[in-house]
C-alpha atoms as one frame of an Amber mdcrd trajectory, in Angstrom:
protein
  43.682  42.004 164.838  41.186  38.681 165.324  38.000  38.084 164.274  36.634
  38.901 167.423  37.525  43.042 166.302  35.548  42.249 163.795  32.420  40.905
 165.163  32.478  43.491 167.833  32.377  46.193 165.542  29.435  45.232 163.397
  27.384  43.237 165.641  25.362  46.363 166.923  24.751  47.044 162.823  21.272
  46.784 161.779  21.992  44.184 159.041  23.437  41.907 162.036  20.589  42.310
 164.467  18.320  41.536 161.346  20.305  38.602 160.481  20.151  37.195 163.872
  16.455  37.529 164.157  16.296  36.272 160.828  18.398  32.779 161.532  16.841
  32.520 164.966  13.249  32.274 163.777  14.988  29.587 160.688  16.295  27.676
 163.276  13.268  27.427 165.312  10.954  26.495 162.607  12.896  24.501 159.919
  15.317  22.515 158.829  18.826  24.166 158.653  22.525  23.260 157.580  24.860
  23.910 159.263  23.863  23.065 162.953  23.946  26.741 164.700  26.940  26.230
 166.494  28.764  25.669 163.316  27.840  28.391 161.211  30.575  30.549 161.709
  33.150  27.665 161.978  35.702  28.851 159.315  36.713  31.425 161.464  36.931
  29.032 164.527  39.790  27.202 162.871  41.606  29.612 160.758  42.451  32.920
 163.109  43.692  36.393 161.315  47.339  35.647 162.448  47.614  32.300 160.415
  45.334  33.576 157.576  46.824  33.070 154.066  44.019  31.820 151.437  40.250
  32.993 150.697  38.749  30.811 149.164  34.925  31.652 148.371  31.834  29.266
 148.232  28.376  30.518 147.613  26.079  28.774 150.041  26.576  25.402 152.471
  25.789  22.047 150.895  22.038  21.346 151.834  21.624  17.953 152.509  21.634
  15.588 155.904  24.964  15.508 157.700  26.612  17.092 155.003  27.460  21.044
 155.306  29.735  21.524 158.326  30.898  25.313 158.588  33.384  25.092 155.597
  32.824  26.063 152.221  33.486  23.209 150.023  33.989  20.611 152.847  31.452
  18.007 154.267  31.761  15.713 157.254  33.584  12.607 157.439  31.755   9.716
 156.058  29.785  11.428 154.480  29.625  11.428 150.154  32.037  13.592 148.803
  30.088  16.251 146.463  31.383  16.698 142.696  32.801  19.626 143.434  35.038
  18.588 146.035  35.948  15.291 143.482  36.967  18.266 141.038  38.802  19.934
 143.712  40.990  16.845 144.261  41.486  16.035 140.745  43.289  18.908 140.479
  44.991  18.743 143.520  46.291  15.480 142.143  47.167  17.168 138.538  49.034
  19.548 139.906  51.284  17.832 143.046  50.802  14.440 141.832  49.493  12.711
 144.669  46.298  13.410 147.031  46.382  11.611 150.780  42.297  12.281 151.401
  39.946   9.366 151.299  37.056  11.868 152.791  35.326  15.143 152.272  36.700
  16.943 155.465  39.096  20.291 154.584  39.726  21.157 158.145  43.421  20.166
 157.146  43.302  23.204 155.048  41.541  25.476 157.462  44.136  24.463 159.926
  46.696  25.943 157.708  45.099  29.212 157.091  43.088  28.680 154.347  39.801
  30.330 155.068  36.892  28.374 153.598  34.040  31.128 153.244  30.383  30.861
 151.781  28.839  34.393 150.593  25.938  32.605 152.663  26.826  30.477 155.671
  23.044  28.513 156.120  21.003  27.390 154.465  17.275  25.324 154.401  17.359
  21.875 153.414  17.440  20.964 150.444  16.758  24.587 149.193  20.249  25.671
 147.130  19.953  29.477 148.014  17.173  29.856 150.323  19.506  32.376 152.869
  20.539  34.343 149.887  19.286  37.772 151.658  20.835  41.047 151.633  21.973
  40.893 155.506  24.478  38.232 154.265  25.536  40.876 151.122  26.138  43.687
 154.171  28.520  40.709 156.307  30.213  39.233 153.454  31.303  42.816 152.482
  32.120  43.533 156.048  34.628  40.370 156.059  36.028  41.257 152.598  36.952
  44.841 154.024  38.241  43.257 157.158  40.663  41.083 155.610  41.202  43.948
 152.877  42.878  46.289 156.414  45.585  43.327 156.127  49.047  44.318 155.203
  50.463  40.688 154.882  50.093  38.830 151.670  47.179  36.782 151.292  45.621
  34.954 148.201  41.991  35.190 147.048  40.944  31.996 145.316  37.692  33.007
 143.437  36.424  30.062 141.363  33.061  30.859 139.117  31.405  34.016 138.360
  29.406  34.626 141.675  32.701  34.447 143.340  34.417  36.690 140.836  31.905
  39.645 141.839  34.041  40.367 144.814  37.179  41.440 142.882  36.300  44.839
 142.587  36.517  44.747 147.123  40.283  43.789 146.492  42.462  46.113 147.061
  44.705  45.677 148.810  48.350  45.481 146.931  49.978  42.712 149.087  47.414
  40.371 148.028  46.805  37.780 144.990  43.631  37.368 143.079  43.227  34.156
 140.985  40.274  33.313 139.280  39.330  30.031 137.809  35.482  28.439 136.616
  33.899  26.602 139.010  35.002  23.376 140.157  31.292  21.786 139.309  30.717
  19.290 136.824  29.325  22.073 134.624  31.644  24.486 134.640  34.691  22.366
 135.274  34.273  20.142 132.386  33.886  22.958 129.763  37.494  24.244 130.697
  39.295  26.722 132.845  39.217  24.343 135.784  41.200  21.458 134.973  44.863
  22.080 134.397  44.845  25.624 135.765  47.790  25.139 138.696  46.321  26.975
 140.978  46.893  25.935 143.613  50.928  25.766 142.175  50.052  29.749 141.901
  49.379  30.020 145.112  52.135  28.110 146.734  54.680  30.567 144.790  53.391
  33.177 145.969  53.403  32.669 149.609  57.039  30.843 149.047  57.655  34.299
 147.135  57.127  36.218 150.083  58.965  33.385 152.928  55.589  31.670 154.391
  55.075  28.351 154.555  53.178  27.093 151.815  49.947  25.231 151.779  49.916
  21.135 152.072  46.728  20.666 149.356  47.578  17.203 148.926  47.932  16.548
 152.412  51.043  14.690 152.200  52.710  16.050 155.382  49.522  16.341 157.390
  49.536  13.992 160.784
């Protein structure tokens, strides 16, 4: 299977034509991040056949230049977000080392790691403004998707909202590990910091012969 079974199947669903409606009018008259041709990039550069890691954000970052298609990531040169800083920090607590001097994650989305928002636009600088139930109805659609996958695959689900979607795994071949949030304010009041997951991770796929995941980006090109 690809994504492309996917989007054929539901694109005909009322939810989807609403949604499209919905983002073309947003587009037309405001501000939105990402740019349109980028809103579904996380499946552009992690296909079903390499997919090994969820991991899932809650809505793109909503500032200039900044939200690019991948939960978590921004574009190069661009400021990278506390979040992200967390999300290195323990990268670097756990492996050691961290070779990334910018905010990009395509390195990880390259290696399967699917980097999905629950909401994949948003206005700018409005956290939350796309939070509508046509992006419930695809979210769920994508969870049950991946869900028909028989090869192991770990869900990274960091903070309550992301946490929610435990009861749409299933699926025995796959790995649910839950952390707080890697913001400032949940991250600093424990159960970020320290947690190895993404150690967790790694043994898992090692456990079942895949390559693991290069978070530090130590072997990248």
């Amino acid at each position: 299977m690809e994504w492309t079974d996917l989007f054929k199947n539901i694109k005909n669903k009322d939810y989807c034509l609403e949604l499209n409606k919905f983002l073309n009018e947003e587009y037309k008259n405001h501000t939105i991040y990402p740019p349109r041709n980028r809103v579904f990039a996380c499946f552009d550069y992690c296909s079903v056949s390499d997919l090994k890691v969820v991991i899932v954000g809650q809505d793109p970052y909503h500032e200039e230049n900044q939200a690019n298609g991948l939960a978590f990531s921004v574009n190069k040169n661009v400021e990278i977000p506390p979040s992200l800083i967390n999300i290195y920090k323990e990268i670097k607590i756990e492996f050691g080392n961290i070779n990334k001097k910018d905010g990009d994650l395509t390195y990880l989305a390259k290696q399967g790691v699917l980097l999905l928002n629950k909401y994949l636009t948003v206005r700018a600088h409005m956290a939350l403004s796309h939070k509508i139930k046509q992006y419930d109805n695809f979210f769920i659609d994508v969870i049950n998707f991946i869900e028909q996958l028989d090869k192991p695959i770990v869900y990274m689900l960091w903070g309550r909202e992301a946490q929610k979607l435990e009861p749409l795994i299933k699926n025995k071949n796959h790995l649910v590990l839950k952390t707080s949030h890697p913001s400032p304010l949940s991250a600093n009041k424990g159960g970020w910091f320290n947690t190895n997951v993404f150690i967790k991770c790694n043994n898992f796929l090692k456990k079942h012969n895949l390559k693991e995941i290069d978070w530090a980006n130590i072997n990248q090109k």
